[in-house]
N, C-alpha and C positions, 0 to 999 in steps of 0.2 A: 823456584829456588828461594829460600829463606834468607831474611834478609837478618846477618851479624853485626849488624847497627847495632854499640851498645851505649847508649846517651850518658855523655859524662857531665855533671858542671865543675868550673875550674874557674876556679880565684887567685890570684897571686897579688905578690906586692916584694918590696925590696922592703926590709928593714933596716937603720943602720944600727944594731946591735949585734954583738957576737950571738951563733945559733944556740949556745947555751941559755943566756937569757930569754932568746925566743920561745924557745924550745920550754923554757920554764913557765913561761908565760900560760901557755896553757895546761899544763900538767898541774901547775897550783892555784887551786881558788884564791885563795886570798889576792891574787896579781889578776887573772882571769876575769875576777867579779867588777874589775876598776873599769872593763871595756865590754864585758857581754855579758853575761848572764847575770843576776842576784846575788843566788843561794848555790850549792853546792855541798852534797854528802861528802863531800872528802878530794885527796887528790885524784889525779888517774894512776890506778897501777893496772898492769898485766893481770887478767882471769877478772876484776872486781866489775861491780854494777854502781856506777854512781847517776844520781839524779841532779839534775839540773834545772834551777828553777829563774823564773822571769818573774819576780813577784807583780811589774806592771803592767802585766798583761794576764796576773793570774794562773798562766802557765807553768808547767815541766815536763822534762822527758826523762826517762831512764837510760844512762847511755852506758852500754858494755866495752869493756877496754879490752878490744883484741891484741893489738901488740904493742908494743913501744919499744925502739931502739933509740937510746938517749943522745939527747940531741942532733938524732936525724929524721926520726920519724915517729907518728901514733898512729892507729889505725884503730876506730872506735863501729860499733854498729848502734846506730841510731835509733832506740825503739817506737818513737812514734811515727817515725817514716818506712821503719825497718828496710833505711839504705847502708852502704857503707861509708865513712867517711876516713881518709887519708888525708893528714897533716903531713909535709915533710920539708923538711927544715937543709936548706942548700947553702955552704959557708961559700960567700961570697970571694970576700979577706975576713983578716982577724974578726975587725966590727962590721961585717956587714950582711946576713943571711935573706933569702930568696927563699919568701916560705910560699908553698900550693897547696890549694888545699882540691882533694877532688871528691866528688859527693857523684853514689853511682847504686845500681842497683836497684834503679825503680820498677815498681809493677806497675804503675798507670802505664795508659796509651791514651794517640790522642790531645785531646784539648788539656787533659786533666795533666797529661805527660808534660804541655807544654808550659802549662800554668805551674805547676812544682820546678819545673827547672828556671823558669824565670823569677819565679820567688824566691828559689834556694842562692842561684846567682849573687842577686840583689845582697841575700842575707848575708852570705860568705865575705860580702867586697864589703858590703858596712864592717865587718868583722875585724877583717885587715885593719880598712879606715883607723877605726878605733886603734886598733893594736899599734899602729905604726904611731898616732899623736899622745896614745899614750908612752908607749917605751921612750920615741924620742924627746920629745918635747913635756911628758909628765902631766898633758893637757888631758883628763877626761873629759870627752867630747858627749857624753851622754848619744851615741849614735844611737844604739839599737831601742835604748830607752822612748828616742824622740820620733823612732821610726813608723809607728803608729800609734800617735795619739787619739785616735778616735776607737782604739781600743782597751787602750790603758782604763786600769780599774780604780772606781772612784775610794 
């Protein structure tokens, strides 16, 4: 019998910001680049291809915006992992949303299966991390920046 095990990773965090600001947060670079990525071709809209860049690690991906329902959810396919990833933004009260994010669709198996889901984990909760000291507190924590310095390019 075939086994319907479908391996999800799953990140959450409480914000205490309305899910519109949440929700913004990732959909606009300019707010987005203050807690994770660098660079940034643009916002996220529905059908576009934007890339996303790590300049301290030398990195990017190209990531395609499947759906966005505003301020409840994005659903993006990730092209260097070619998994999918769901953001979706849960109103708490007024100021306070319950964002998850779940990353899914791997082809590894395996060690390889378990090494990407323990990385993707890791990467998703810095992600929050960030998100939440920066929305609330305005603190750039430099998380994803400082998360592999022995990577970072001179």
């Amino acid at each position: 019998m075939p086994d319907s095990y479908t391996p999800v990773v799953e990140a959450q965090m409480m914000i205490r910001k309305a899910a519109s600001v949440v929700f913004d947060a990732f959909i606009d670079p300019e707010i987005t680049t203050r807690f994770w990525f660098t660079k940034s071709s643009g916002k996220l809209e529905t059908g576009k291809t934007i890339t996303w860049q790590w300049e301290m690690y030398g990195a990017s991906d190209d990531i395609q915006v499947v759906e966005i329902i505003p301020d409840k959810k994005i659903t993006i396919k990730w092209d260097n992992l070619s998994t999918t990833v769901d953001f979706e933004f849960n109103t708490l009260t007024d100021d306070t949303t319950y964002v998850v994010i779940r990353n899914y669709g791997f082809k590894q198996t395996g060690k390889d299966l378990i090494e990407i889901i323990k990385n993707n984990t890791g990467g998703f909760t810095t992600v929050l991390d960030a998100l939440k000291a920066y929305l609330e507190f305005g603190i750039e924590l430099n998380l994803v920046k400082d998360k592999f310095p022995h990577l970072q390019q001179k």
